[in-house]
C-alpha positions as CSV (number, residue, x, y, z in Angstrom):
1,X,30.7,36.6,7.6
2,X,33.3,35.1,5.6
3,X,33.6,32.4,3.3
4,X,35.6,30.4,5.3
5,X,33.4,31.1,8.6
6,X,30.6,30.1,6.4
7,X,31.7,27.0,5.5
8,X,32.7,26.1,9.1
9,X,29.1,27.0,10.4
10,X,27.6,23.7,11.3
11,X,24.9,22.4,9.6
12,X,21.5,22.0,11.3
13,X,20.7,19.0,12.2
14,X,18.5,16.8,10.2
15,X,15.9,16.5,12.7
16,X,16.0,20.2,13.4
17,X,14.6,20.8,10.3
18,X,10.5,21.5,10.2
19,X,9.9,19.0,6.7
20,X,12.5,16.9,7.8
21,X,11.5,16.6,11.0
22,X,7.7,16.4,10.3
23,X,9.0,13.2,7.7
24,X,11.6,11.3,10.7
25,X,8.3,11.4,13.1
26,X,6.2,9.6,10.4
27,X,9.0,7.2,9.8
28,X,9.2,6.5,13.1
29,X,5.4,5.8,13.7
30,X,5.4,3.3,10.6
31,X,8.4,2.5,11.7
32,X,6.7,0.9,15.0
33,X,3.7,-0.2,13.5
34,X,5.6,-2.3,10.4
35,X,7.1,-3.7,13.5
36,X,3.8,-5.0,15.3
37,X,2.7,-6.3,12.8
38,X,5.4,-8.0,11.8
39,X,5.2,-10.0,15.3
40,X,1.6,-11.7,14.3
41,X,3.3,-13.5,11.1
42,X,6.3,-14.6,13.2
43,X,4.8,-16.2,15.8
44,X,2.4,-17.6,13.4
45,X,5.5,-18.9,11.7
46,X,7.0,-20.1,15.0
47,X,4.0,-22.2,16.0
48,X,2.9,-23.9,12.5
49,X,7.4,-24.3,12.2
50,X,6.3,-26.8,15.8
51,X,3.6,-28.5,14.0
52,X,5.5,-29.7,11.3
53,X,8.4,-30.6,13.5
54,X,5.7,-32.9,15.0
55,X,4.4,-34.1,12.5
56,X,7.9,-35.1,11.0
57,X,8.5,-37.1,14.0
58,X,5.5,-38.8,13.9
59,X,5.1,-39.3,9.7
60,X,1.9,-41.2,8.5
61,X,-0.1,-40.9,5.6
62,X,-3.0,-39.1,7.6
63,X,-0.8,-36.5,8.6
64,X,0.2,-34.8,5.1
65,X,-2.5,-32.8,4.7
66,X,-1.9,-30.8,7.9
67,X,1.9,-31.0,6.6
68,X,1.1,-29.4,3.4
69,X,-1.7,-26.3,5.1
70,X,0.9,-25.7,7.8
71,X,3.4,-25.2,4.9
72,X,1.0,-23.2,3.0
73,X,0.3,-20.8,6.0
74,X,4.1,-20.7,6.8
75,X,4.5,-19.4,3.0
76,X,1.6,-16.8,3.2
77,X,3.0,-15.2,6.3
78,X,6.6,-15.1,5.2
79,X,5.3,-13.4,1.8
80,X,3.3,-11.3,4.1
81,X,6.1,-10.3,6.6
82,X,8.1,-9.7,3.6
83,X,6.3,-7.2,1.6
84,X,5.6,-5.3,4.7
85,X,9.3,-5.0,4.9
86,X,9.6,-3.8,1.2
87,X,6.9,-1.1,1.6
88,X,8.4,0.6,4.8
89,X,12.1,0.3,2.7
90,X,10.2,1.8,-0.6
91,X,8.7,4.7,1.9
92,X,12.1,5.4,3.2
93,X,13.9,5.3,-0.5
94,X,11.0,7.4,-2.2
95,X,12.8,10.9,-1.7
96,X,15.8,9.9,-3.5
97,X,13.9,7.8,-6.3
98,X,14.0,9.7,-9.8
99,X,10.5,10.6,-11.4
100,X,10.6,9.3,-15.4
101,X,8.1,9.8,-17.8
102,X,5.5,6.4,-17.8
103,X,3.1,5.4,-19.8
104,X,0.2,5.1,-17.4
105,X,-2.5,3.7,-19.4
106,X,-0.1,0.1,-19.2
107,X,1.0,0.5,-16.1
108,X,-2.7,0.5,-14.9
109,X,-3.1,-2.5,-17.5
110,X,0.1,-4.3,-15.8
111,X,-1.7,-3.5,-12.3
112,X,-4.8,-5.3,-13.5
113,X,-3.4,-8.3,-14.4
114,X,-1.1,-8.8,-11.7
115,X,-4.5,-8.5,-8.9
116,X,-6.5,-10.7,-11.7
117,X,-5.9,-13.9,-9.8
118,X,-6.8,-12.4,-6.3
119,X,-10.2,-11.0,-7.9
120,X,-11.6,-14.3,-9.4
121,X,-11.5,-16.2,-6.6
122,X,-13.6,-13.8,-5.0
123,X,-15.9,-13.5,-8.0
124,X,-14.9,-9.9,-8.3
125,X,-15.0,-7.6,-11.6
126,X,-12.7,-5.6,-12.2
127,X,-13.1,-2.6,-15.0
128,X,-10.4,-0.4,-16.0
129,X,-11.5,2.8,-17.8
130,X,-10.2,5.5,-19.8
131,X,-6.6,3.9,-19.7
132,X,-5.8,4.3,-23.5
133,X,-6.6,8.0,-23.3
134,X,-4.1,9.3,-19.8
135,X,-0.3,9.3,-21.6
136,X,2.7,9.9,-20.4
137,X,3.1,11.1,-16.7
138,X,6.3,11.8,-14.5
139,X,6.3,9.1,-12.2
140,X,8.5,7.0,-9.6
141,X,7.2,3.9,-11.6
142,X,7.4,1.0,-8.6
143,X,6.2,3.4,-6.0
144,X,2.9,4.5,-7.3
145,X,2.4,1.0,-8.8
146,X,2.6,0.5,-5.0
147,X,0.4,2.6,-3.6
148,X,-2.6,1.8,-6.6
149,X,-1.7,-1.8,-5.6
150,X,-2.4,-0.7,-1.7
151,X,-5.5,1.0,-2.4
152,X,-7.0,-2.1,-4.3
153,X,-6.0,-4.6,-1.8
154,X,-7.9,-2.5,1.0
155,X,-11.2,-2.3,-1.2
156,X,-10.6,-6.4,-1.7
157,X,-10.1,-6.6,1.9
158,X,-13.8,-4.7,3.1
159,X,-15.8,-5.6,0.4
160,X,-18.0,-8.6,-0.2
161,X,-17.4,-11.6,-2.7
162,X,-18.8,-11.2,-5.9
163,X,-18.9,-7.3,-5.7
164,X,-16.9,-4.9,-8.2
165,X,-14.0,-2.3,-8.3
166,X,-13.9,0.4,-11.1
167,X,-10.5,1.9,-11.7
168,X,-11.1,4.9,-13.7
169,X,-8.5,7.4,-15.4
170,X,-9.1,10.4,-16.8
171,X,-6.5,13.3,-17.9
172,X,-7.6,16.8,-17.7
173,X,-5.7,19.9,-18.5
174,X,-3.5,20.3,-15.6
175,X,-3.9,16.6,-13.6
176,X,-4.4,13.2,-13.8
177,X,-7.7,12.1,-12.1
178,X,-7.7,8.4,-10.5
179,X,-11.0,6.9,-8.9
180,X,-11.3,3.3,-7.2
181,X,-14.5,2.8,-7.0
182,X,-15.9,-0.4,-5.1
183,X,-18.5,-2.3,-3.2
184,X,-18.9,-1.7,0.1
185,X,-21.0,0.0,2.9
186,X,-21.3,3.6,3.0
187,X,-18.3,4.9,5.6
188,X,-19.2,7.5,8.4
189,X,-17.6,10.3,7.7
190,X,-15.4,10.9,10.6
191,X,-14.0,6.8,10.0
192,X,-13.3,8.6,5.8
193,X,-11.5,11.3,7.6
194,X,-8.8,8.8,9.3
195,X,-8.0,6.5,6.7
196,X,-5.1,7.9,5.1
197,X,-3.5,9.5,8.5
198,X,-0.5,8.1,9.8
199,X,-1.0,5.2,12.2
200,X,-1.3,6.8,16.0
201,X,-0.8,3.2,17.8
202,X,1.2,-0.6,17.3
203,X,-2.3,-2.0,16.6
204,X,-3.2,-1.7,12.9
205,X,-3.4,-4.1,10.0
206,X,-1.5,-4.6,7.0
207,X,-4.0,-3.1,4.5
208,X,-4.6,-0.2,6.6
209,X,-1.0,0.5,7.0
210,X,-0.9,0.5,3.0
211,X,-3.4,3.0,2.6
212,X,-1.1,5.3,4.8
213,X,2.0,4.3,3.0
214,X,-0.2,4.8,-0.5
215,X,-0.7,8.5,0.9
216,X,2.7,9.6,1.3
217,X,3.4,7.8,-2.5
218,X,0.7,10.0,-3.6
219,X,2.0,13.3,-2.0
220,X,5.8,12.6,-2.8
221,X,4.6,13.1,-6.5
222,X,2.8,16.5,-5.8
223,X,-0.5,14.7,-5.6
224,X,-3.6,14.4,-3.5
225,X,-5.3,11.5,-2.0
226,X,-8.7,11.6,-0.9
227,X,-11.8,9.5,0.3
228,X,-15.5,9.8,-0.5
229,X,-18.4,7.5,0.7
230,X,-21.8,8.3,-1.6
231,X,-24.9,6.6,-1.4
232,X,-25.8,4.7,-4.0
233,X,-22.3,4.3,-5.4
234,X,-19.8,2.7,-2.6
235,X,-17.0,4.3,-1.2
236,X,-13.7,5.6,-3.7
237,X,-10.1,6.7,-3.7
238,X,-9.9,10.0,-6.0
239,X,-6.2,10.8,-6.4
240,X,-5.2,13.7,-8.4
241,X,-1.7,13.9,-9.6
242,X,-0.5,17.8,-10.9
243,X,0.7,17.5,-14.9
């Protein structure tokens, strides 16, 4: 063939391509359930945006404390609708996102302290280990900050109040080793199985769909997620990311 034959042979489709392809159908089933769930905040939105338009009309002083929770609820879903939008965007950047060298200890550290709030006011300890001792590591900084973020807020959504999550590091001689460790029943094992899969249906919540989005974080930087449920201990996240 010749050069210029070459360079006029067509190039395959994106979507003909076996990793490519494999990554459009995953976008596309996020893709649909970001989009579900997007439709509980709005119409949550909707109805408490009728309530205060009510209310207005008919101002007294008993009325501002429903004025002020409809407000509040109006704020949570927004903040709620909007970081689901962020996630799915930050899943469809990630490929293009340069890894950098990090210091992970403080990015852990940073992690702590920005879920610190969150965690009191369920009475909830939180103990970092090991985070002076892991280094430097290549990482797409915001994204895994994301998906540790993910993994947390699903443990603080199933466990009880006043319970604990241990976030351990440890670096070994070819990986990083990550556990989140936390209260909770023991998980059957076919339930451990499915948590990190790719959502199947429309009908999944917001800290689920993070645990999938955490996954793909996870494997974009050549790592592996997994899930264990012991006896005894409480159910963990072990990540291992390659050095």
């Amino acid at each position: 063939m010749t050069r210029s034959a070459h360079l006029k042979k067509p190039l395959e489709p994106l979507q003909h391509r076996p990793q490519e392809r494999e990554r459009l159908n995953l976008l596309a089933q996020l893709g649909g359930s970001v989009s579900h769930a997007i439709q509980s905040p709005l119409t949550t939105i909707l109805l408490h945006a009728d309530v205060l338009e009510e209310e207005l009309r008919q101002l007294r002083e008993e009325n501002c404390q429903h004025l002020v929770d409809s407000l509040s609820m109006i704020k949570e879903e927004v903040a709620r609708m909007h970081d689901l939008v962020e996630q799915y965007l930050l899943l469809v950047r990630l490929p293009a996102l340069p890894q950098e060298a990090e210091d992970l200890g403080v990015l852990l550290e940073s992690l702590v302290l920005e879920r610190q709030e969150r965690l009191a006011a369920r009475g909830i300890a939180l103990r970092l280990e090991g985070s002076d001792s892991v280094g430097l590591v290549a990482l797409r900084k915001k994204s895994f900050q994301r998906a540790l973020l993910n993994l947390l807020d699903y443990a603080l959504q199933v466990m009880p109040d006043n319970g604990s999550i241990t976030l351990r590091a440890r670096r070994m001689a070819t990986e990083i080793q990550l556990e989140v460790i936390y209260t909770g029943e023991v998980m059957a094992p076919e339930y451990v199985s499915q948590l990190l899969h790719a959502p199947q249906g429309g009908d999944i919540d917001q800290a689920a769909l993070g645990l999938c989005i955490a996954y793909e974080i996870v494997s974009a930087h050549g790592g592996t997620i997994t899930t264990a449920s012991t006896p005894g201990v409480g159910p963990s996240f072990n990540i291992a990311l390659p050095l």
